[in-house]
C-alpha positions in Angstrom: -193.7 4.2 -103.7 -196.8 6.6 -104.7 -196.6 10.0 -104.9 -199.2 12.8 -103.7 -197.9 15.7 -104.4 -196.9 17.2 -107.8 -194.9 20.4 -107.2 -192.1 20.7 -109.5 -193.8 21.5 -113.1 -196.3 24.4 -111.8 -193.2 26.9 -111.2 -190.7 25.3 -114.1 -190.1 28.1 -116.9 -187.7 26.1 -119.0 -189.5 25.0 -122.0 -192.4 27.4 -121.9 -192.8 29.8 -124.8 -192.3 33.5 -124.4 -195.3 36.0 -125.1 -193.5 39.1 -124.6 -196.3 41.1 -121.8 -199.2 38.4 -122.4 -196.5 35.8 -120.4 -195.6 32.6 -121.0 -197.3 29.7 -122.5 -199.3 28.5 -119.3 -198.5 31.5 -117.6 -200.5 34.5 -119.1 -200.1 37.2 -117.2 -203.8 38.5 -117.9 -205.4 36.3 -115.9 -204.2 37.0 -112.1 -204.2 40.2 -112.5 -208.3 40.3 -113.2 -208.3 39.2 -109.3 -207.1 43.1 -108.3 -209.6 45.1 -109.5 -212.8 42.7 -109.6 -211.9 42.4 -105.5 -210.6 45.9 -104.4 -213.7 47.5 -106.9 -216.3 44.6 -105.2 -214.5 46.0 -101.3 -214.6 49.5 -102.6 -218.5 49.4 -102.6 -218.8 47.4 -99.6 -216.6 50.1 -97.4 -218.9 52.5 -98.9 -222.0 51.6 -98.4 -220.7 50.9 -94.4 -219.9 54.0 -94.3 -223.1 55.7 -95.4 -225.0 53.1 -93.6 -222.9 52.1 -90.1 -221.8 55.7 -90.2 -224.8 57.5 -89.9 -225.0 58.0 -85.9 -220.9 57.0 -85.8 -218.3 59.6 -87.6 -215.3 57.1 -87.1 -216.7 54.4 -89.1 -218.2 56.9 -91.4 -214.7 58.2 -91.5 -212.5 54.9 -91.6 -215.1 52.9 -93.9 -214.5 55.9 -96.3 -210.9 56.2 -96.1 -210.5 52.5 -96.6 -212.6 52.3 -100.0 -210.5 54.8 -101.4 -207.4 53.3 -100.8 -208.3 50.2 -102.2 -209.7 51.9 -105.2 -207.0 53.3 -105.9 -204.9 49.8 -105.6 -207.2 48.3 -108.1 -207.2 51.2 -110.4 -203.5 51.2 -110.5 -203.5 47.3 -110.9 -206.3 47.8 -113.8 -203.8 49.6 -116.0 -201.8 46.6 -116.1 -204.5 44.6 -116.6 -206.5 46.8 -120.0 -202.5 46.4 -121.2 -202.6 42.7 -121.1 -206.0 42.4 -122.3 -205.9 44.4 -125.2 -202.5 42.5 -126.3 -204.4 39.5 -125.7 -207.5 40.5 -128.1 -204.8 41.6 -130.7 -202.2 38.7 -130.8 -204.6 36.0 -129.1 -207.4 36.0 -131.6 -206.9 34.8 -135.4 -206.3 37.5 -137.2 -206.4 38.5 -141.4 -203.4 40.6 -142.5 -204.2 44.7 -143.5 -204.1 47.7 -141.3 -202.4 48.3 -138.4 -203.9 45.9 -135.9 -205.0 43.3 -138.9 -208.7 42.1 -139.3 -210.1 39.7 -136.8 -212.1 36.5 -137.6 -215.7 37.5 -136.6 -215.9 34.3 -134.5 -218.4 33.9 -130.9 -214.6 34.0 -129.3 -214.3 37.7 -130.5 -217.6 38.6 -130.0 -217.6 37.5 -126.4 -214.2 39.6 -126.2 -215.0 42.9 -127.5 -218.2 42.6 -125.4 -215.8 41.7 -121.8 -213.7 44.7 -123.1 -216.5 46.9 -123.2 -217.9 46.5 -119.9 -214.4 46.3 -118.5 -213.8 49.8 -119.7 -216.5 50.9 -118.7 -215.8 50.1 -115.0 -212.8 52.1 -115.7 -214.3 55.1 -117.2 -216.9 55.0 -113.3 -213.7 54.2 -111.5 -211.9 57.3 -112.8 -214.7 59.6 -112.3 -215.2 58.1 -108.7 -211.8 58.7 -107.8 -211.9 62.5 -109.2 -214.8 62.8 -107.0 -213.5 61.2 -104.0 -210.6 63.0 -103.7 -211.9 65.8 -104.4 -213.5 65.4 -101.0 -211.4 63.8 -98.8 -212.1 66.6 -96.2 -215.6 65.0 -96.1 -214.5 62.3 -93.9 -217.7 59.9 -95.1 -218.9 58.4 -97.9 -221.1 60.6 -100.4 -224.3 59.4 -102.0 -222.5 60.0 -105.3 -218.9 58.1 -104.9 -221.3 55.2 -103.4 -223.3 54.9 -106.0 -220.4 55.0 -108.5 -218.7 52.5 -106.7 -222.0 50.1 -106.4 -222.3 50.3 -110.1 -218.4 49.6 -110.9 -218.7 46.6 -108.7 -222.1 45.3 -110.1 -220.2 45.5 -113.6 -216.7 43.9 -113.0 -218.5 41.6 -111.4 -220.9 41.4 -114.2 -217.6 41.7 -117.3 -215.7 38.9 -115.1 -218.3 36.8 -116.3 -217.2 36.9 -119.7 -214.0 36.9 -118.7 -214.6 32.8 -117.2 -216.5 32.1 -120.6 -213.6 33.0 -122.6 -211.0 30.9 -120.9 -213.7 28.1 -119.5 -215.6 27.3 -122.0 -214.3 28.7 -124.7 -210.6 27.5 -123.8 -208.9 31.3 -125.2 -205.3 31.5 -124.0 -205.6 28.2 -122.8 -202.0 25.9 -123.6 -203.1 22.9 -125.2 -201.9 19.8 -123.5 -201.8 18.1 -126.6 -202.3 14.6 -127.4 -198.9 13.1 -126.2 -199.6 14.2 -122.7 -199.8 12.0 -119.5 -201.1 14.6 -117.2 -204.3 12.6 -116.9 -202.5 9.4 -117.0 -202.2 7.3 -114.1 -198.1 7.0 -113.5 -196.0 8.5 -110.8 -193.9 10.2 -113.3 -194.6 13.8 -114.1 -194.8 15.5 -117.2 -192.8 19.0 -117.6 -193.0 21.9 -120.1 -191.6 21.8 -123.7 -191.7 17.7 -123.0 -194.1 15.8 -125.7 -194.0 13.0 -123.1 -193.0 12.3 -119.9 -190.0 9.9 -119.8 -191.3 6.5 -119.0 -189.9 5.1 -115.4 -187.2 3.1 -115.4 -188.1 -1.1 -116.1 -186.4 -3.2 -113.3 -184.0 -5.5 -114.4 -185.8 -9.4 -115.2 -185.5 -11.7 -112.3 -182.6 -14.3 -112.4 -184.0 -17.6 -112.3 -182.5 -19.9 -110.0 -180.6 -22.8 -111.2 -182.5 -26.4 -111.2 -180.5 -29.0 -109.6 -179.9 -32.0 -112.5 -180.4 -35.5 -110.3 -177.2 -37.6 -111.2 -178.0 -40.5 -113.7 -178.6 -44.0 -112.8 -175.7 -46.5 -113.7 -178.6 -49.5 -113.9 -180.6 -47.7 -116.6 -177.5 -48.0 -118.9 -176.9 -44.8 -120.4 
């Protein structure tokens, strides 16, 4: 019977390797955290600039529209810590490094290149984020959006948006942190068996037994031919 559905594999932790923080093999932990801040800093913009806009003639959206991008702010802010963590452990034990020093020297390849440049950007939307949130709260009595926070929160979102980039190059094209399926794999094989992690290969299905073949009914010999 065929199968459509392969559920099993995705959420089995038995036979993946253990990374410490950066996760498990096929399951870094960097990765969904990204999705925090690059949407509540991309939201936080977008509730402000309602709120300066749609506010204008309406102090309740003014007022809502400004409370709401602050709390989400704040969300990915919080997240974001988690995610620098991750990151950095990635650029240190992710990337081949030399031994000496306290971190070791990396390989000066386009892979770390393209990650000190995504960590740059990324800190920098942390360095606005911090200073927008200072600001913000500092005027929470307000009750709208200023010119200022708005502006800071317009430029954090253009650049996550803008360091995610990188981000997808690293891990699309450039395969970083990416578990190698390896050469024994059947994952793009066509069986209804699936492959699990830690397995070189998936167990091949079970062979059914060989048909029985019927027996053939000997005629009874002639007495006339005379054997």
């Amino acid at each position: 019977m065929p199968r459509y559905f392969s559920i099993r594999p995705t959420w089995t932790m038995k036979g993946r390797r253990f990374f410490g923080i950066r996760g498990w093999s096929g399951k870094p932990t960097h990765p969904p955290l990204t999705d925090f801040p690059v949407v509540c800093y991309a939201l936080a913009a977008l509730f402000d600039l309602v709120s300066v806009i749609g506010g204008r003639n309406d102090a309740a959206v003014a007022h809502d529209f400004f409370i709401a991008a602050t709390l989400v702010l704040v969300v990915g802010f919080v997240v974001s810590l988690g995610t620098i963590l991750t990151g950095f452990w990635d650029w240190w034990k992710g990337l081949p490094r030399r031994k000496g020093g306290t971190l070791g020297t990396a390989q000066h390849t386009q892979v770390w290149r393209t990650a000190n440049w995504h960590m740059t950007v990324m800190l920098t939307v942390t360095v606005l984020v911090i200073a927008d949130l200072v600001i913000r709260l500092g005027s929470l009595h307000d009750g709208k959006s200023s010119g200022v926070v708005t502006g800071l929160s317009v430029i954090a979102a253009a650049l996550v948006l803008f360091g995610a980039g990188y981000g997808g190059t690293l891990v699309f094209e450039y395969q970083f942190n990416v578990e190698s399926i390896g050469k024994n794999s059947t994952v793009w094989d066509e069986t209804e068996v699936d492959q699990f992690p830690g397995r070189k290969k998936a167990p091949a299905p079970a062979e059914a037994p060989p048909p029985v073949a019927a027996p053939v009914d000997t005629p009874p010999a002639d007495p006339a031919d005379g054997s």
